[in-house]
C-alpha positions as CSV (number, residue, x, y, z in Angstrom):
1,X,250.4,-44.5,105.7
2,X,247.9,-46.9,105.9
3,X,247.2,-49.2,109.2
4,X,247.3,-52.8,109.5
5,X,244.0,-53.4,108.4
6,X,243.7,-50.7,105.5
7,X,247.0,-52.5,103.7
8,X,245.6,-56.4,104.5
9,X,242.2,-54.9,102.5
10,X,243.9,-53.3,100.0
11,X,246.0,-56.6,99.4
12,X,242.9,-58.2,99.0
13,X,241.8,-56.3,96.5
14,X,244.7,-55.9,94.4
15,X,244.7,-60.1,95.0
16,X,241.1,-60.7,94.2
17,X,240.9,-58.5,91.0
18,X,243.5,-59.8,88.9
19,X,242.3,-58.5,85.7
20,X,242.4,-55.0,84.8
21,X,239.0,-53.0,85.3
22,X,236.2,-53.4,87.9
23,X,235.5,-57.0,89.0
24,X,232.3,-58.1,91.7
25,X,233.8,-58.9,95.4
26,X,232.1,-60.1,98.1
27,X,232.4,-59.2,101.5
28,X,233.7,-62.7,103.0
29,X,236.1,-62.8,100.5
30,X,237.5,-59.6,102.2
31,X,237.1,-60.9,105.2
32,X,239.2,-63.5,104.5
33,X,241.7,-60.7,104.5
34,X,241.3,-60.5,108.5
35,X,239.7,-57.7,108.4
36,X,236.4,-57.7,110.7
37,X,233.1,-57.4,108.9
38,X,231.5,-54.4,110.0
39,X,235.1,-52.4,109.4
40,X,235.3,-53.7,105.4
41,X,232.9,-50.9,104.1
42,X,234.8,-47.9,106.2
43,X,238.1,-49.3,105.2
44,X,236.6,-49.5,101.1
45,X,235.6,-45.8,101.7
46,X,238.9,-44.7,103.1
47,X,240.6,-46.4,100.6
48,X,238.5,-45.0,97.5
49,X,239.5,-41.4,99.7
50,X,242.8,-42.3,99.3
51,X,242.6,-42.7,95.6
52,X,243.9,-46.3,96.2
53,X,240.7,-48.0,95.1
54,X,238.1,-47.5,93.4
55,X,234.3,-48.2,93.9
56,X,231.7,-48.7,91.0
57,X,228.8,-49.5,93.6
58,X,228.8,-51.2,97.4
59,X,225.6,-52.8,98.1
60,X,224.4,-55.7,100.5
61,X,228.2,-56.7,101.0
62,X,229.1,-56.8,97.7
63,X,231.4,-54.7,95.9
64,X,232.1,-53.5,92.4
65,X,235.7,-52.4,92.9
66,X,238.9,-52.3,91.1
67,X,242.7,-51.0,92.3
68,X,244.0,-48.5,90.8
69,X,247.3,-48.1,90.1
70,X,248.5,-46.1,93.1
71,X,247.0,-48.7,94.9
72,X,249.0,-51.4,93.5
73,X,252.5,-49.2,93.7
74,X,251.6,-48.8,97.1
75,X,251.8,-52.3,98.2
76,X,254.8,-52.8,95.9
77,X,256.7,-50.0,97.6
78,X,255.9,-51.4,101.1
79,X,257.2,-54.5,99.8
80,X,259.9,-52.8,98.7
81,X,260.6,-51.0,101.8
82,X,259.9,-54.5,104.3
83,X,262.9,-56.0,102.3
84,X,265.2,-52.9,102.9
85,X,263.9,-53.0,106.5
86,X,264.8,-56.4,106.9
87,X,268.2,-56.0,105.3
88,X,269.4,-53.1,107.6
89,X,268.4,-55.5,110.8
90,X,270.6,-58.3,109.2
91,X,273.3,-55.4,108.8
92,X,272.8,-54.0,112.3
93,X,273.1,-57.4,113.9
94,X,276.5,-58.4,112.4
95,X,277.9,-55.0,113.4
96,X,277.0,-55.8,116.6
97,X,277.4,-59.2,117.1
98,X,281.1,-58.3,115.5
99,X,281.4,-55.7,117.5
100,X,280.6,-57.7,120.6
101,X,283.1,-60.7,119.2
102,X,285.9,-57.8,118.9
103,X,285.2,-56.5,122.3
104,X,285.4,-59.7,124.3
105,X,288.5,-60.9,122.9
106,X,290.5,-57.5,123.0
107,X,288.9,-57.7,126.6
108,X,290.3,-61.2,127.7
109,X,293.9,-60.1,126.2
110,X,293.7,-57.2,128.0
111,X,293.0,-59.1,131.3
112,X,295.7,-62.0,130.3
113,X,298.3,-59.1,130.0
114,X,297.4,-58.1,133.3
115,X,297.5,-60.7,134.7
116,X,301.2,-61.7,133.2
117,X,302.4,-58.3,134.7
118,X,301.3,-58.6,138.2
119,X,302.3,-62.6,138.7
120,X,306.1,-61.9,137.1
């Protein structure tokens, strides 16, 4: 699992080299990313070690780089995975906000049948 900054980089990337094989990437285009500039060659390295990337050369802030496919399956299972995410809080709210609905009106017939009782 990669952090927050690790995935925005890796987005980058996989945005930034559209074609397939290695393609020249500067560092302020990562940057762009949101990533701070002295953590954008760690975060490259980590992500080459990760086999999600991978890095021809990395001089003078700029990079030879190109994803690779684990890389891009990554972020396309994460996507996958947000969605499903998402979905089950949709699913979990209208339980309870049903649930809540249900309770409040078996609630206030329970107290109106009461209350007929006790005043007849």
């Amino acid at each position: 699992m990669l952090d927050e900054g690790a995935r925005a980089l890796l987005a980058a990337v996989c945005g930034l080299c559209k074609q397939e094989g290695f393609q020249i990437v500067e560092e302020g285009d990562l940057q762009r990313s949101g990533i701070a500039a002295e953590a954008v060659r760690p975060t490259m390295a980590l992500l080459e070690e990760k086999k999600l990337i991978e890095l021809r050369y990395a001089e003078g802030g700029i990079y030879c780089v190109r994803p690779l496919p684990a890389g891009k399956g990554y972020l396309a299972r994460e996507a996958c995975e947000r969605k499903e995410r998402e979905k089950l809080k949709r699913g979990v709210f209208l339980f309870a906000a049903l649930g809540a609905l249900a309770g409040g009106i078996g609630a206030s017939l329970f107290a109106f049948v009461l209350f007929l009782l006790l005043h007849v």
